[in-house]
FIKOLFI-735858 format. One record per residue (C-alpha): residue number from 0; residue in one letter; x negated, y negated, z negated. Coordinates in pm, whole numbers. Example, Ala and Ser with C-alpha at 12.3 -4.5 7.8 and 13.67 -1.06 7.14 Angstrom:
<atom 0 A <-1230 450 -780>> <atom 1 S <-1367 106 -714>> 
***
This chain:
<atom 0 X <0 0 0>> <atom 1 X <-269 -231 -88>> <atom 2 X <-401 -199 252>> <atom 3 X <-85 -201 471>> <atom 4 X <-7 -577 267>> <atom 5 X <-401 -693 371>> <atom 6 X <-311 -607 741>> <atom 7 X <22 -772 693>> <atom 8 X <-82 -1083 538>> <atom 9 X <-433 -1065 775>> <atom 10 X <-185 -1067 1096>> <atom 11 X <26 -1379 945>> <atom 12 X <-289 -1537 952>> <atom 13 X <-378 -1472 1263>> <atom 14 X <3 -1610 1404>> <atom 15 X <-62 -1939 1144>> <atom 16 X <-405 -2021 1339>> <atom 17 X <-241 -1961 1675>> <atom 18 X <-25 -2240 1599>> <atom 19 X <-328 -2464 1497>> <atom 20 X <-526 -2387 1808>> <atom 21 X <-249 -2433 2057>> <atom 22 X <-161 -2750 1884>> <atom 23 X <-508 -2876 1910>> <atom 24 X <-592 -2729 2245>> <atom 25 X <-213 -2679 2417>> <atom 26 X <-360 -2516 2751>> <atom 27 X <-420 -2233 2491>> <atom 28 X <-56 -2150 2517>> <atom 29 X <-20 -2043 2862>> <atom 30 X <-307 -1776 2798>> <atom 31 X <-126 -1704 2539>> <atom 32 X <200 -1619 2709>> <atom 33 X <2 -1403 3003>> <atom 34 X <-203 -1194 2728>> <atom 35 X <132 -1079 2558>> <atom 36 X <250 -945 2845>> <atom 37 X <-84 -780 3003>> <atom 38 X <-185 -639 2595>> <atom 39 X <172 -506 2570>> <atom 40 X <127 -330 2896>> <atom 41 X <-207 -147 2774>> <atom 42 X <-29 -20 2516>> <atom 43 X <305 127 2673>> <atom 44 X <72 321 2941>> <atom 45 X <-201 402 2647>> <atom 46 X <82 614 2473>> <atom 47 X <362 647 2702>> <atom 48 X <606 526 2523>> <atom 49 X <643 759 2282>> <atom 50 X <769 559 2022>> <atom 51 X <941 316 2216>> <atom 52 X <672 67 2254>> <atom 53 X <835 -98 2479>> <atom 54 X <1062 -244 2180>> <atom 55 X <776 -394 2008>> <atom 56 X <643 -578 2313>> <atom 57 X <977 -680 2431>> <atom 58 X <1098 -828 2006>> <atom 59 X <740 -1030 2036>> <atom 60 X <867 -1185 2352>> <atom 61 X <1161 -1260 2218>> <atom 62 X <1008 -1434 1860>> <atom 63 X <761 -1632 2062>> <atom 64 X <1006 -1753 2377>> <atom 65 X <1047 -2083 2196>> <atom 66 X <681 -2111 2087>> <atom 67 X <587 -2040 2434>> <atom 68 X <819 -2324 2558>> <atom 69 X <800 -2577 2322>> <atom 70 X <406 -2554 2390>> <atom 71 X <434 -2591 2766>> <atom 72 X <340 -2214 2762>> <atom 73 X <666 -2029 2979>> <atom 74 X <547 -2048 3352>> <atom 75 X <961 -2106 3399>> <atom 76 X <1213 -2080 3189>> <atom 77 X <1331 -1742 3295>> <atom 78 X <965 -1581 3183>> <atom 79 X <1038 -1423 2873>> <atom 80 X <1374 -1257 3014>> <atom 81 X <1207 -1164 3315>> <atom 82 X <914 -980 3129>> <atom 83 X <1194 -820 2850>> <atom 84 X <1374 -664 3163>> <atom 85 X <1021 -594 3288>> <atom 86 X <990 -383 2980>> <atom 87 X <1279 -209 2960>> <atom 88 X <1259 -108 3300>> <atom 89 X <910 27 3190>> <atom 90 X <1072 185 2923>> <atom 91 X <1308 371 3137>> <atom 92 X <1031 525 3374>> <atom 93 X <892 719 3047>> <atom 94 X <1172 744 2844>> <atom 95 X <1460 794 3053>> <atom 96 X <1774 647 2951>> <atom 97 X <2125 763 2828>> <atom 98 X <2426 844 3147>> <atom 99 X <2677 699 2949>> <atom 100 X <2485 355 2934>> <atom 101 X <2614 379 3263>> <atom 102 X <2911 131 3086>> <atom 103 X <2660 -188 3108>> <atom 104 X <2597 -155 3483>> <atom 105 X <3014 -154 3554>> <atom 106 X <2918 -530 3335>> <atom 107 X <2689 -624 3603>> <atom 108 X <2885 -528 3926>> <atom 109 X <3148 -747 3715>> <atom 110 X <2906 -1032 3829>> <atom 111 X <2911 -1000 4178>> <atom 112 X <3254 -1150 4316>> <atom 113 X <3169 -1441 4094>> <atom 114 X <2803 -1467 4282>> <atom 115 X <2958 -1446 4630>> <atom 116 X <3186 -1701 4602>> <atom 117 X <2894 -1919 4458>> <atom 118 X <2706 -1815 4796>> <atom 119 X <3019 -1882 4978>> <atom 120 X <3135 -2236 4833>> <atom 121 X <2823 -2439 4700>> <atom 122 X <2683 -2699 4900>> <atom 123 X <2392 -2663 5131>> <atom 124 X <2202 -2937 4905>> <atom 125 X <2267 -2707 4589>> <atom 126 X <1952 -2487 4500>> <atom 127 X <2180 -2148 4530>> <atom 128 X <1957 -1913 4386>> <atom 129 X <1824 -2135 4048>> <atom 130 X <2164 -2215 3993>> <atom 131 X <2250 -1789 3971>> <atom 132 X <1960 -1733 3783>> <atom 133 X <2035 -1998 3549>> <atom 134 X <2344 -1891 3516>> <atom 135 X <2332 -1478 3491>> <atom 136 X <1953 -1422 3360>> <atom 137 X <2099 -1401 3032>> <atom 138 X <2379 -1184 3136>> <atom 139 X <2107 -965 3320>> <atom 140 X <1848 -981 3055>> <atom 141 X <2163 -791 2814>> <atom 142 X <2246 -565 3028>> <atom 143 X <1907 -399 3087>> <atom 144 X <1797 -402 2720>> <atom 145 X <2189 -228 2639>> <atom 146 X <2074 38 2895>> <atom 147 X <1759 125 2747>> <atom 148 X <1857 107 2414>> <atom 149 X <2192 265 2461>> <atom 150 X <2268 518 2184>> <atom 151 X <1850 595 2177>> <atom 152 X <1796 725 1829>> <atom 153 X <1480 541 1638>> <atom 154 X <1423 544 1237>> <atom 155 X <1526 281 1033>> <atom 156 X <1169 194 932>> <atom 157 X <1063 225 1304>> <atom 158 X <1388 -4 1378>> <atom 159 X <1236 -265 1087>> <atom 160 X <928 -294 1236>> <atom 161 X <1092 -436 1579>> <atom 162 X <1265 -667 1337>> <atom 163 X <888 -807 1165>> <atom 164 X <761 -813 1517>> <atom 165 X <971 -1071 1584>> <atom 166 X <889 -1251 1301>> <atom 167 X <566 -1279 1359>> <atom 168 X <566 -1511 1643>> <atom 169 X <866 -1718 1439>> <atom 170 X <607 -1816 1194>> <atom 171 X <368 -1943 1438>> <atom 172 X <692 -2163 1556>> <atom 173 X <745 -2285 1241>> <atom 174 X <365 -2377 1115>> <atom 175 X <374 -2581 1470>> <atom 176 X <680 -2752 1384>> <atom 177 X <516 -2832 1064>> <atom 178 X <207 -2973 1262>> <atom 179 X <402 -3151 1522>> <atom 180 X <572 -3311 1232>> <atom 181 X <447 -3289 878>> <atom 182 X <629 -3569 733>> <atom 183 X <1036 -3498 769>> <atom 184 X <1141 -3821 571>> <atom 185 X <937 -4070 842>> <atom 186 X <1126 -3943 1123>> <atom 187 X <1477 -3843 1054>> <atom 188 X <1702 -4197 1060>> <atom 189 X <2077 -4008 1195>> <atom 190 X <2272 -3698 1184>> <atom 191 X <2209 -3641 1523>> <atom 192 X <2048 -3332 1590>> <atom 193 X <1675 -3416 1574>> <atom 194 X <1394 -3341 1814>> <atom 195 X <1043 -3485 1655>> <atom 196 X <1145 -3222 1355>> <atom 197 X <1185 -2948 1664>> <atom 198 X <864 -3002 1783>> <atom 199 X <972 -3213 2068>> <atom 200 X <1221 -2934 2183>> <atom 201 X <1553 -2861 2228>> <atom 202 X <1698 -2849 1837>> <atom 203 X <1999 -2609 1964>> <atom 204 X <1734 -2331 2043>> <atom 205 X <1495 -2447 1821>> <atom 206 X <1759 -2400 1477>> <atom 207 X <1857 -2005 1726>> <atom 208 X <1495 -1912 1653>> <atom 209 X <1448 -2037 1315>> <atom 210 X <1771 -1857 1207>> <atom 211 X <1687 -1549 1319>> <atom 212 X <1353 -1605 1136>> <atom 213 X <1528 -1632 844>> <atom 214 X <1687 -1302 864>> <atom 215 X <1371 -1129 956>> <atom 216 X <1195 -1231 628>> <atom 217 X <1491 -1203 415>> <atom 218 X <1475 -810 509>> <atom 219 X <1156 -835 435>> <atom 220 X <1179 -985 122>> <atom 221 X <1465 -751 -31>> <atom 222 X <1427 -478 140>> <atom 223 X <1081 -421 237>> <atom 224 X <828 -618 -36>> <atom 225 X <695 -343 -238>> <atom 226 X <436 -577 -473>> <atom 227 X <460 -874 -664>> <atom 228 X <242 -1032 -383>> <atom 229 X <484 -877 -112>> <atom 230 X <775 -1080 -260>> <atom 231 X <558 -1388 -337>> <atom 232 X <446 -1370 56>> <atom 233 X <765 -1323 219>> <atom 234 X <1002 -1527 -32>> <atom 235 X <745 -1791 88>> <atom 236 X <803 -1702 445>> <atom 237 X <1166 -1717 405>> <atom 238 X <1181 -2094 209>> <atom 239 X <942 -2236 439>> <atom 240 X <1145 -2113 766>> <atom 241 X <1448 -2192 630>> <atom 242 X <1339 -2540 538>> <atom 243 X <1243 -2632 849>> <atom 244 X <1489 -2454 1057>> <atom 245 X <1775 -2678 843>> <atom 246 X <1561 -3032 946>> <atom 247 X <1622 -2967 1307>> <atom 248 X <1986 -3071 1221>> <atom 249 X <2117 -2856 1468>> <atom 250 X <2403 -2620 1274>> <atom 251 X <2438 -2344 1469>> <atom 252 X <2126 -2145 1410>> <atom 253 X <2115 -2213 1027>> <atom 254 X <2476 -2140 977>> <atom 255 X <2440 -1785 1217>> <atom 256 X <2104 -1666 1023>> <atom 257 X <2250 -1771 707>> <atom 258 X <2550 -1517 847>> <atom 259 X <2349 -1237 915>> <atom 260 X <2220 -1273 563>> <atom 261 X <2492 -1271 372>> <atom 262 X <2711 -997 594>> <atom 263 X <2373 -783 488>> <atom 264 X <2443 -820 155>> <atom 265 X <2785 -707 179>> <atom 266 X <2712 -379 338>> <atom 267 X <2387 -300 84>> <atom 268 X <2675 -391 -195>> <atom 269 X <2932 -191 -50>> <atom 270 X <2694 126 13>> <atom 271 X <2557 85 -307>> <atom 272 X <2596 370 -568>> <atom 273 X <2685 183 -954>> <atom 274 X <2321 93 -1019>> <atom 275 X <2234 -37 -696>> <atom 276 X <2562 -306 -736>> <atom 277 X <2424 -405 -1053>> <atom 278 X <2073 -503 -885>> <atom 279 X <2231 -648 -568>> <atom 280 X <2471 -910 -793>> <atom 281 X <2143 -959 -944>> <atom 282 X <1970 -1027 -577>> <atom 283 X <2334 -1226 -513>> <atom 284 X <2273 -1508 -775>> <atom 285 X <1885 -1474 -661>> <atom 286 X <1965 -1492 -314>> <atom 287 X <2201 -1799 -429>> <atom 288 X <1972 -2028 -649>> <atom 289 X <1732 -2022 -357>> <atom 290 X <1973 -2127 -131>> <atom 291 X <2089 -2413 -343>> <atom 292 X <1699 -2457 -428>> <atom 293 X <1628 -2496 -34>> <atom 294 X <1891 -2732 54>> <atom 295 X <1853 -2958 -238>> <atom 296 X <1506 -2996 -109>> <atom 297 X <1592 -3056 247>> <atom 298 X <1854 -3336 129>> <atom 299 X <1575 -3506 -80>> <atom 300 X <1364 -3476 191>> <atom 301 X <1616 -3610 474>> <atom 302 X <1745 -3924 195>> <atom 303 X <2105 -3678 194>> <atom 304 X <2181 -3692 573>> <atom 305 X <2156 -3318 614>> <atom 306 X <2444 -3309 373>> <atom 307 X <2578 -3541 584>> <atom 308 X <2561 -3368 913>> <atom 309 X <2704 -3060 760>> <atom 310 X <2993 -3259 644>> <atom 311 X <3037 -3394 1051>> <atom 312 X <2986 -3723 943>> <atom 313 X <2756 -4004 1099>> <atom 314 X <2483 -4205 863>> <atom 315 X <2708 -4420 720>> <atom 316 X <2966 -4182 603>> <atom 317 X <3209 -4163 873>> <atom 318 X <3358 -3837 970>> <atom 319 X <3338 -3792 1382>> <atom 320 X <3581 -3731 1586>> <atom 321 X <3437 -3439 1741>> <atom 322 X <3304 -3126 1492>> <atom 323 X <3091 -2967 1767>> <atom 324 X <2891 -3248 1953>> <atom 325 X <3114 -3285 2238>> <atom 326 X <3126 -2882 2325>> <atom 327 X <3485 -2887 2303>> <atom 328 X <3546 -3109 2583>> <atom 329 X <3297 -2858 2821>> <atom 330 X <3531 -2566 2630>> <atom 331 X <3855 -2737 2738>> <atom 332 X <3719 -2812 3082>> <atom 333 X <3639 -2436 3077>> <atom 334 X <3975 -2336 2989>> <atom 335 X <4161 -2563 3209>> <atom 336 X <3939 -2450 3523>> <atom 337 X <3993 -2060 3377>> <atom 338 X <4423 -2106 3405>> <atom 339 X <4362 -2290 3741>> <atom 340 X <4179 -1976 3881>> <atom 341 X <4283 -1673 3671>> <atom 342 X <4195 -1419 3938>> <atom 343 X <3835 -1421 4044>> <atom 344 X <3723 -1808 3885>> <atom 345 X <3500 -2092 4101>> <atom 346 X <3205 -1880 4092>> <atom 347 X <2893 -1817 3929>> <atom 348 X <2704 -2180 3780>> <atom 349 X <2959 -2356 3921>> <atom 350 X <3161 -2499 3642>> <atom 351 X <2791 -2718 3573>> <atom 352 X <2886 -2875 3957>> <atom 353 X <3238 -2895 3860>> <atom 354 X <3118 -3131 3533>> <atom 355 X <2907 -3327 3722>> <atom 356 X <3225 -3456 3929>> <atom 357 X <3421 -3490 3569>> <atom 358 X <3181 -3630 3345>> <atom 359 X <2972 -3811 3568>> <atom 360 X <2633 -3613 3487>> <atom 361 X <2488 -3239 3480>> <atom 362 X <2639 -3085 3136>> <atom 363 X <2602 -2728 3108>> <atom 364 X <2803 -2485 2879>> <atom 365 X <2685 -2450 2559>> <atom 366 X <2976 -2150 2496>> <atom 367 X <2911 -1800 2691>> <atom 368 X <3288 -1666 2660>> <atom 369 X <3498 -1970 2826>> <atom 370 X <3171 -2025 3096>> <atom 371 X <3295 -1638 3175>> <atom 372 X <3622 -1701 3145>> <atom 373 X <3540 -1991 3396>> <atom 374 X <3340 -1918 3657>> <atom 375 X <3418 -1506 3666>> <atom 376 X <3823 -1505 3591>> <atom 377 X <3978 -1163 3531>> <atom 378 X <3640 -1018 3590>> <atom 379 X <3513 -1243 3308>> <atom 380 X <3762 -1093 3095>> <atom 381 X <3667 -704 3144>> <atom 382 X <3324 -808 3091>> <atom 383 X <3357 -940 2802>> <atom 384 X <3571 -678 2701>> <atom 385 X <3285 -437 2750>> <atom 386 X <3064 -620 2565>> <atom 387 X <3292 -612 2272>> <atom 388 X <3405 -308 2268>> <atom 389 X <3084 -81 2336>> <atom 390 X <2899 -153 2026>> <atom 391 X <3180 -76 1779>> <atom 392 X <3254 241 1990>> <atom 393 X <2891 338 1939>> <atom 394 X <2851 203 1558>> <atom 395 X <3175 511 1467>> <atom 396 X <2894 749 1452>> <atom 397 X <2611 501 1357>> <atom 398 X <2697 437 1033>> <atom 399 X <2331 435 929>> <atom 400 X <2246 82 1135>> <atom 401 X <2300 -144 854>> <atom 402 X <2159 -414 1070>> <atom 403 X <2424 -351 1334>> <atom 404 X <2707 -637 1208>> <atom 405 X <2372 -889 1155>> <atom 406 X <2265 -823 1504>> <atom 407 X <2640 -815 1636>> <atom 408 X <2665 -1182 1479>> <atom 409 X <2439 -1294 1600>> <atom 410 X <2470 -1271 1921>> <atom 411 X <2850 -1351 1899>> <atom 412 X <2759 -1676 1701>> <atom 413 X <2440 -1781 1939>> <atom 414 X <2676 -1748 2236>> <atom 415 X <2939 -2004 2151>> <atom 416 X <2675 -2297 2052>> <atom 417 X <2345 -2210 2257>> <atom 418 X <2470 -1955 2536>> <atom 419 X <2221 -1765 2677>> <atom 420 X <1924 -1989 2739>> <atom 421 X <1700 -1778 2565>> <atom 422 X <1644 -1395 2496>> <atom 423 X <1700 -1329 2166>> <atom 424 X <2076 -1311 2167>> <atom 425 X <2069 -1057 2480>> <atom 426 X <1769 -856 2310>> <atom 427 X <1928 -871 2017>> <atom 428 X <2276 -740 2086>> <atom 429 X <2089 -458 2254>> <atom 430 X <1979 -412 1946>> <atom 431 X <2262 -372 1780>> <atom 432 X <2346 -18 2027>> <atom 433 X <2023 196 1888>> <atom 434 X <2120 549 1709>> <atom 435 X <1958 464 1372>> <atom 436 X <1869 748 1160>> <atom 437 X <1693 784 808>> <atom 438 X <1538 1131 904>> <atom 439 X <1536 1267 1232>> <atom 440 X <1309 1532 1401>> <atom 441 X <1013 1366 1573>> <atom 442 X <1027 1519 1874>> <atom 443 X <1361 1351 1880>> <atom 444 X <1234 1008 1784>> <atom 445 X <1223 884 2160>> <atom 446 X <1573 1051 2276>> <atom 447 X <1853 936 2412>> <atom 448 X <2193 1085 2395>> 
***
């Protein structure tokens, strides 16, 4: 144990000076983003997959997606979902890949009527294939991660180590964040959601990331610190994520990691036997002071505006009109353009051309459901019904994957205020569709049903 902590906290280390040498030397972070890629491909062909390597390559895309584009690191914005389906794909050639997964590519061909009448309608002028990818890399990026991961049974503790993976490139987020910015009070004067505390970046994916982070260290914390120094390291981890994941003022990602948490400790309570509920309404009022503890210090910090913004109210005190930052006017244009074409919807990325006639300027959807709704119509609808459905099918006879409402949540939160502009919510989801087991056989380990 002593030496598995020294190789954790050694490795923490080692993603807390990545974040000091990209932010003094920023071309650093494009080498960065090509030697994840190229290392993680030496080791899926060094052992073949065998215990779904691919996962751990693929989760470390995912935690440092953000890092990589705040830092001017993402050769486009599609990279990181174009290397996770890279990786899943690469999965599939060793590992093979469950028929019945067969579900999730009935989701894609779903897609297409809405991409030909894109092709058929949009203008000459418009840039036809960015505005698909735009539009459906997300959608693609889910799809292949639910095929590979599709009822493949993997061990809880195999499952947790995706999870810390993630994590690792979070914290190298938030130490830049903390670089970029070290002084919160000198640069936070509204409610508005605040980009000099999110590293220059967009706050909305910025607060996705941090969120998630928050849930990664939490399990860590509770469920995986097996030392005083363990607990000490990753209750340290957790505050100092959480902190700055609240001064981005963007809601979204603090309320959905803050979600994950506590639907967590509802299942560990309800599984509990009588002496485990005694300890978790001990880790409850824990769990509860530092919660308190953390936002206290974010309101002295931000002179009480935080509370403000949480309250939807400007600096002065006044409540706003709108509680989501004008999303539900793109929601009701969504809905109104959905009931004016029920059957097969204006097409893929086109309800961002349709805004630009209404609202004077490019706004894109912030909400995943009513752009689907939107621009794919009926066969919106039976997509979304599949993604619904087909975890909670699965989860009947997964009863073990106690992360599988957390990772449900998550995406289903992340896709009404952020959509699908990064990877995390489509990796994750997958996520949420692995056959977790305590004990299985280990020649079973890499299996799919």
């Amino acid at each position: 144990m002593k030496n598995n902590q020294l190789s954790y906290t050694k490795i923490l280390i080692i993603h807390a000076l990545i974040a000091f040498a990209v932010f003094a030397m920023p071309f650093l972070s494009k080498i960065y983003a090509l030697l994840i890629p190229i290392v993680g491909f030496f080791i899926v062909y060094k052992t073949k997959n065998r215990n779904n390597e691919v996962l751990l390559v693929a989760a470390y895309l995912v935690g440092a997606e953000v890092f990589l584009r705040m830092t001017g690191g993402n050769f486009n914005n599609e990279y990181t979902k174009l290397m996770v389906i890279v990786f899943m794909f690469t999965g599939m050639i060793y590992s093979g890949f469950s028929s019945n997964s067969v579900i999730y590519i009935f989701f894609l061909i779903l897609l297409i009527p809405g991409i030909l009448i894109t092709t058929a309608l949009a203008d000459f002028n418009q840039n036809i294939k960015k505005l698909l990818v735009f539009n459906l890399s997300g959608a693609l990026c889910l799809a292949i991660s639910a095929i590979y991961m599709f009822n493949r049974r993997i061990l809880f503790s195999d499952l947790q180590k995706i999870v810390a993976i993630m994590g690792l490139p979070i914290l190298s987020t938030t130490v830049y964040l903390f670089l970029f910015n070290p002084s919160v009070k000198d640069v936070v004067t509204g409610t508005q959601s605040n980009f000099e505390t999110s590293g220059g970046f967009g706050p909305n994916q910025v607060s996705t990331i941090l969120g998630l982070g928050m849930f990664v260290f939490f399990t860590q914390l509770i469920l995986f610190s097996k030392s005083k120094k363990e607990i000490l390291l990753n209750g340290f981890l957790l505050v100092f994520v959480s902190y700055r994941a609240i001064v981005t003022f963007s809601r979204g990602g603090v309320i959905t990691g803050a979600s994950m948490i506590f639907i967590l400790l509802l299942l560990l309570y309800y599984f509990s036997n009588t002496k485990g509920k005694r300890k978790f309404s001990l880790v409850f009022i824990l769990t509860g002071v530092l919660a308190a503890g953390i936002w206290t210090y974010s309101s002295l910090q931000t002179g009480g505006l935080i509370n403000k913004r949480y309250a939807n109210e400007d600096s002065k005190g006044r409540i706003k009109k709108d509680r989501l930052g004008g999303r539900e006017e793109i929601m009701g244009s969504e809905i109104k353009l959905f009931l004016e074409n029920p059957a097969l919807g204006i097409g893929a990325g086109m309800g961002k051309e349709v805004r630009k006639k209404t609202f004077g300027g490019e706004v894109a959807s912030h909400n995943e459901i009513t752009r689907m709704l939107s621009e794919h119509g009926l066969f919106g609808i039976f997509g979304l019904l599949i993604l619904f459905i087909t975890p909670f099918a699965l989860y009947i006879n997964n009863r073990h994957h106690l992360y599988f409402f957390s990772f449900f949540l998550f995406w289903l939160l992340t896709i009404n205020h952020a959509a699908m502009r990064i990877a995390a919510p489509a990796f994750v989801y997958a996520l949420a569709l692995l056959s977790v087991q305590v004990e299985i056989p280990k020649k079973q380990e890499n299996s799919v049903d």
